[in-house]
Z-matrix of the N, CA and C atoms (Angstrom, degrees):
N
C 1 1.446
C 2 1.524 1 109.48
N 3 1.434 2 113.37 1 137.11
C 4 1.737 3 123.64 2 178.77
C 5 1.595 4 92.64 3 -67.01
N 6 1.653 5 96.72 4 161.68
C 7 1.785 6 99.14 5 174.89
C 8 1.451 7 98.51 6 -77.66
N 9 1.132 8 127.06 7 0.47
C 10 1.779 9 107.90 8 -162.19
C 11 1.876 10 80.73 9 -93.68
N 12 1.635 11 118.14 10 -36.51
C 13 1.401 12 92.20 11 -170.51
C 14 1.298 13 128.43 12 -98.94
N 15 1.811 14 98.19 13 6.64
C 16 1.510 15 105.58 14 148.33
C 17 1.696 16 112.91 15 -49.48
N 18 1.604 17 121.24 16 -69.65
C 19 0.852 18 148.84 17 -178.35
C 20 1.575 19 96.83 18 -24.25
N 21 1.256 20 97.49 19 -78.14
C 22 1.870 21 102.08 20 -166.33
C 23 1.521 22 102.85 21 -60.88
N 24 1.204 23 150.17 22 -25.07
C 25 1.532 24 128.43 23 169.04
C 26 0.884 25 100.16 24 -90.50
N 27 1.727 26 149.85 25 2.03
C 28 1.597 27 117.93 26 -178.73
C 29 2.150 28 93.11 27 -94.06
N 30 1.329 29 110.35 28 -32.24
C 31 1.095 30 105.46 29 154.78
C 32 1.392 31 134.52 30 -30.31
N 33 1.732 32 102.96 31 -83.06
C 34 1.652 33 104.93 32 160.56
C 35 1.554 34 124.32 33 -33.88
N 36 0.919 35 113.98 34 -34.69
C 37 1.894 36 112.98 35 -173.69
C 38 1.169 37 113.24 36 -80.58
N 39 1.814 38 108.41 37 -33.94
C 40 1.239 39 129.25 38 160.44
C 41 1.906 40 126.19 39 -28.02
N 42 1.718 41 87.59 40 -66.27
C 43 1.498 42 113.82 41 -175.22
C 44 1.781 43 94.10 42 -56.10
N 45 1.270 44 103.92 43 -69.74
C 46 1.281 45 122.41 44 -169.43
C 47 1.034 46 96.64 45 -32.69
N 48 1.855 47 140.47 46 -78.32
C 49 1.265 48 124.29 47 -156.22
C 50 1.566 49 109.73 48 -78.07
N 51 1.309 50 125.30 49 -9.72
C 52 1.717 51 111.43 50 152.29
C 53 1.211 52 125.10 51 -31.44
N 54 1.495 53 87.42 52 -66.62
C 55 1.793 54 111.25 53 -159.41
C 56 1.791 55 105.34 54 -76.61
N 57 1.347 56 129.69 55 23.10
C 58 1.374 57 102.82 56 -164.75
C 59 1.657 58 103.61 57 -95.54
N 60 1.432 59 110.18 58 -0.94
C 61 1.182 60 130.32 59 -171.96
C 62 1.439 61 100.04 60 -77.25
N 63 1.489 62 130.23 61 -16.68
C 64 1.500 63 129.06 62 171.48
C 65 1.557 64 100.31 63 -110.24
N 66 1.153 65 112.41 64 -21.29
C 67 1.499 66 115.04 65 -161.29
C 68 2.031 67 114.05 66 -76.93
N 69 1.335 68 86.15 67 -58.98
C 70 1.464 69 93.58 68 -158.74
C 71 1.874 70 107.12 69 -85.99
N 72 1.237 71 108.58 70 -3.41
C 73 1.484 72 100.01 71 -172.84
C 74 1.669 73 105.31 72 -102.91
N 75 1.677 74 112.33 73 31.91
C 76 1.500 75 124.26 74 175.55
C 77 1.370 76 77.27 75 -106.31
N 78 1.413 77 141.51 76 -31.82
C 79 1.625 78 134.64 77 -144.30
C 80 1.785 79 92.49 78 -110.16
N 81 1.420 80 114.15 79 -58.99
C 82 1.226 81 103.34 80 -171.91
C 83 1.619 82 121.19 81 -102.83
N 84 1.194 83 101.16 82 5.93
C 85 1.962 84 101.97 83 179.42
C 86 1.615 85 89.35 84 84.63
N 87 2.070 86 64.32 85 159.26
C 88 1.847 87 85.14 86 -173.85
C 89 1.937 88 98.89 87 -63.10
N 90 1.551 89 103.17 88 158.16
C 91 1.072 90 122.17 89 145.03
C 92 1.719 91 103.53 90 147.02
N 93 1.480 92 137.75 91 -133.55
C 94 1.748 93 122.54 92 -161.00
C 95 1.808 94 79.69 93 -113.35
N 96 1.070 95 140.10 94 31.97
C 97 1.662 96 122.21 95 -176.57
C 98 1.615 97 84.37 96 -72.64
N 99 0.725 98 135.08 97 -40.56
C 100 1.926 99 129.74 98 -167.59
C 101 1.013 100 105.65 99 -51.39
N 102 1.898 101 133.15 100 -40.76
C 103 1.098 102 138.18 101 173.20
C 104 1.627 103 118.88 102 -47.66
N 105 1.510 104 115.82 103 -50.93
C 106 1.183 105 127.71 104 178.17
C 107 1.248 106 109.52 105 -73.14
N 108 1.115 107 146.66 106 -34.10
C 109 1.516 108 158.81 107 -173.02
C 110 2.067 109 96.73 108 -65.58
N 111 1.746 110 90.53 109 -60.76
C 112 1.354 111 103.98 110 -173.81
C 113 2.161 112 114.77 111 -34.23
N 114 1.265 113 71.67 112 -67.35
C 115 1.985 114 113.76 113 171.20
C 116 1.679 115 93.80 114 -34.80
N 117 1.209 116 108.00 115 -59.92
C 118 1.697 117 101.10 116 -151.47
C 119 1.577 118 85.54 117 -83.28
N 120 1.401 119 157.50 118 -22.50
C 121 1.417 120 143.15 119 -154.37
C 122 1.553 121 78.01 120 -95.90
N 123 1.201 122 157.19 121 -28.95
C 124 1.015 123 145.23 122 179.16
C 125 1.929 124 127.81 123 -76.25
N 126 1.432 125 92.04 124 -4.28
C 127 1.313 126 107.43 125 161.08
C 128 1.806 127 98.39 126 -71.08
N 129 1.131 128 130.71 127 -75.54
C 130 1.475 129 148.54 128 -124.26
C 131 2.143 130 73.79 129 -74.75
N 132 1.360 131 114.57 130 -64.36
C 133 1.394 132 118.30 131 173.21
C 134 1.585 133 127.39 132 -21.68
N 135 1.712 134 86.50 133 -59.56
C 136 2.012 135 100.75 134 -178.10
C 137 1.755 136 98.24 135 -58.53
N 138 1.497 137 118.93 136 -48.58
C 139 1.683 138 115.45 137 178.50
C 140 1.335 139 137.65 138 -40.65
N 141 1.791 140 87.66 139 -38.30
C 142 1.452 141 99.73 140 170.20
C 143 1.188 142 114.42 141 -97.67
N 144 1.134 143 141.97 142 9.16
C 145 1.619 144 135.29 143 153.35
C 146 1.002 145 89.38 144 -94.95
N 147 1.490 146 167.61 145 -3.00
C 148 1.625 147 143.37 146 151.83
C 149 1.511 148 96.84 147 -67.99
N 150 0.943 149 118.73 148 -40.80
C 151 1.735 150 115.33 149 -176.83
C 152 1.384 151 103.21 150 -53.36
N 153 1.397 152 110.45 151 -78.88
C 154 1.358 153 118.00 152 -172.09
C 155 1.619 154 114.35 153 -38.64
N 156 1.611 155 108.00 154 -33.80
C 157 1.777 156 84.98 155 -163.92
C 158 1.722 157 92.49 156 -90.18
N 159 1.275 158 113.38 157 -31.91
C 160 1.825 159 104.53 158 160.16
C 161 1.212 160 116.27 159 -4.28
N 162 1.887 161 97.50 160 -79.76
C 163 1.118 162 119.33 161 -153.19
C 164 1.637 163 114.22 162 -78.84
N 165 1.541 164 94.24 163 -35.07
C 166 1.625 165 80.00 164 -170.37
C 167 2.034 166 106.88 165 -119.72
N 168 0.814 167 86.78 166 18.91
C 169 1.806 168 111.11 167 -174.38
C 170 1.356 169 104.64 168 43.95
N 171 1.267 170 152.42 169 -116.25
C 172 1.068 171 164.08 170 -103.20
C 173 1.595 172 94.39 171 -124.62
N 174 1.636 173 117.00 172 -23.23
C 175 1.164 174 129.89 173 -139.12
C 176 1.886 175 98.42 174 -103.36
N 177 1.808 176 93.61 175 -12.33
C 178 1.443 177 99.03 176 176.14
C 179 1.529 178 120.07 177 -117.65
N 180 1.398 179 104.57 178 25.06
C 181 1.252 180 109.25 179 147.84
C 182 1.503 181 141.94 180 -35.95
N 183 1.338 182 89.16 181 -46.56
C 184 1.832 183 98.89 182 168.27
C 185 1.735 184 118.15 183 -31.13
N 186 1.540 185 113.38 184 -34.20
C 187 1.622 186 125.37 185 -159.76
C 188 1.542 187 85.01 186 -64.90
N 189 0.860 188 124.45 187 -8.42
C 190 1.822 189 103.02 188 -162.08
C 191 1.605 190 90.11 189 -100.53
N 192 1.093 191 132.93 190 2.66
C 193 1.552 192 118.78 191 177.69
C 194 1.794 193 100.68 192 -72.44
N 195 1.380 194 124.50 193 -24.02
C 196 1.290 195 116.80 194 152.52
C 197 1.207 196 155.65 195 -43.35
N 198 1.504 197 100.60 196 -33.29
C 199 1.371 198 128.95 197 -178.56
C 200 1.550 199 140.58 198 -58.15
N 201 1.477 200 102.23 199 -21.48
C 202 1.497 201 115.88 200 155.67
C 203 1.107 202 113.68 201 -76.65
N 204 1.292 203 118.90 202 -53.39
C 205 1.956 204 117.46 203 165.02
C 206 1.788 205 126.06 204 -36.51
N 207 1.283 206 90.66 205 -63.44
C 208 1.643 207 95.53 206 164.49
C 209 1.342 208 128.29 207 -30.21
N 210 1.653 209 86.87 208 -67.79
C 211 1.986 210 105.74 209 -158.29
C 212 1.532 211 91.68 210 -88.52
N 213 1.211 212 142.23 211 5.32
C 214 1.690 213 122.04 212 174.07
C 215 1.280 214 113.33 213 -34.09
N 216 2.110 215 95.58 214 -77.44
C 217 1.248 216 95.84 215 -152.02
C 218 1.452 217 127.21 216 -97.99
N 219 1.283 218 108.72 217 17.40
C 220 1.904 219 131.53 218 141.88
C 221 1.357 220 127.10 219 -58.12
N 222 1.385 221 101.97 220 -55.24
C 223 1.173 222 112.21 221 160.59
C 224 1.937 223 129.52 222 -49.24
N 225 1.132 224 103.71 223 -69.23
C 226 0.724 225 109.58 224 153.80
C 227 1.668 226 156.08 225 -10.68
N 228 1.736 227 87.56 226 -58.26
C 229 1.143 228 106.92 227 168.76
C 230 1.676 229 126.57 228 -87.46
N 231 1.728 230 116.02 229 -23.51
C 232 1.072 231 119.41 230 150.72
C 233 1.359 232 126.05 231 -63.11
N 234 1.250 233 126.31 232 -7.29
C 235 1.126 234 113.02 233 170.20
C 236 1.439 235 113.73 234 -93.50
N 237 1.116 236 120.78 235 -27.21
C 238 1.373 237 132.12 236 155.55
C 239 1.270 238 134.18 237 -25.83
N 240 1.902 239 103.83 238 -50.88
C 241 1.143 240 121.42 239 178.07
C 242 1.470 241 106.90 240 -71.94
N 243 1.441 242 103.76 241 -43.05
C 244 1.607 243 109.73 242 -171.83
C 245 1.653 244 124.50 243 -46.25
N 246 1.746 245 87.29 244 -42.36
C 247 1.530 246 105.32 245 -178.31
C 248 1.808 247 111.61 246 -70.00
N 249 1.499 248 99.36 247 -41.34
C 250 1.707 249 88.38 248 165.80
C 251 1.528 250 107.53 249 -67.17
N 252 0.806 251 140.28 250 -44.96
C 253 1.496 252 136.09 251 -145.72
C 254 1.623 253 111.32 252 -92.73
N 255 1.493 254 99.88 253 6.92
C 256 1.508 255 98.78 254 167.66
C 257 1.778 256 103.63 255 -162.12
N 258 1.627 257 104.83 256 73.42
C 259 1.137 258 141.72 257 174.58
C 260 1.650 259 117.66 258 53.55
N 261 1.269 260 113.87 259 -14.74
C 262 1.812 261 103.44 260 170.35
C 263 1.512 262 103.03 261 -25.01
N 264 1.392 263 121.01 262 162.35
C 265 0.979 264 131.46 263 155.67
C 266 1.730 265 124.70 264 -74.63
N 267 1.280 266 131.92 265 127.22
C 268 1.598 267 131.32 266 -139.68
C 269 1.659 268 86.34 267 -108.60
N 270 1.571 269 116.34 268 156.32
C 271 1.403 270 121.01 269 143.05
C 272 1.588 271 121.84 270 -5.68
């Protein structure tokens, strides 16, 4: 794979696990399934930044311009848990 079309699917997977927070709860109903959905497109992501820095070492750095997209709404949500699970006040 060229770096540009590394580039353009780690993007796409990128978008994708942003958006699943509008996306997937038309498909699966309200509730955190977006979280898990989010989580797992970020598997297919982490693969292709092992590729990229493989392939292009230092040179595939670029993959991480994804990485806020990805990890939001995981992130996110562990902290969530954290805050219930050690007395914040919850929903």
């Amino acid at each position: 794979m060229s770096r540009k079309r590394l580039l353009v699917w780690s993007l796409v997977i990128a978008v994708l696990a942003a958006s699943t927070r509008w996306s997937v709860p038309l498909v699966a109903g309200p509730g955190f399934t977006f979280v898990f959905v989010s989580a797992a497109l970020a598997v297919p992501w982490y693969a292709l930044l092992i590729v990229s820095m493989r392939r292009y070492g230092k040179g595939g750095l670029w993959v991480l311009l994804g990485a806020p997209l990805v990890f939001f709404w995981p992130t996110l949500f562990i902290l969530l848990w954290y805050a219930c699970e050690h007395g914040a006040d919850c929903m």
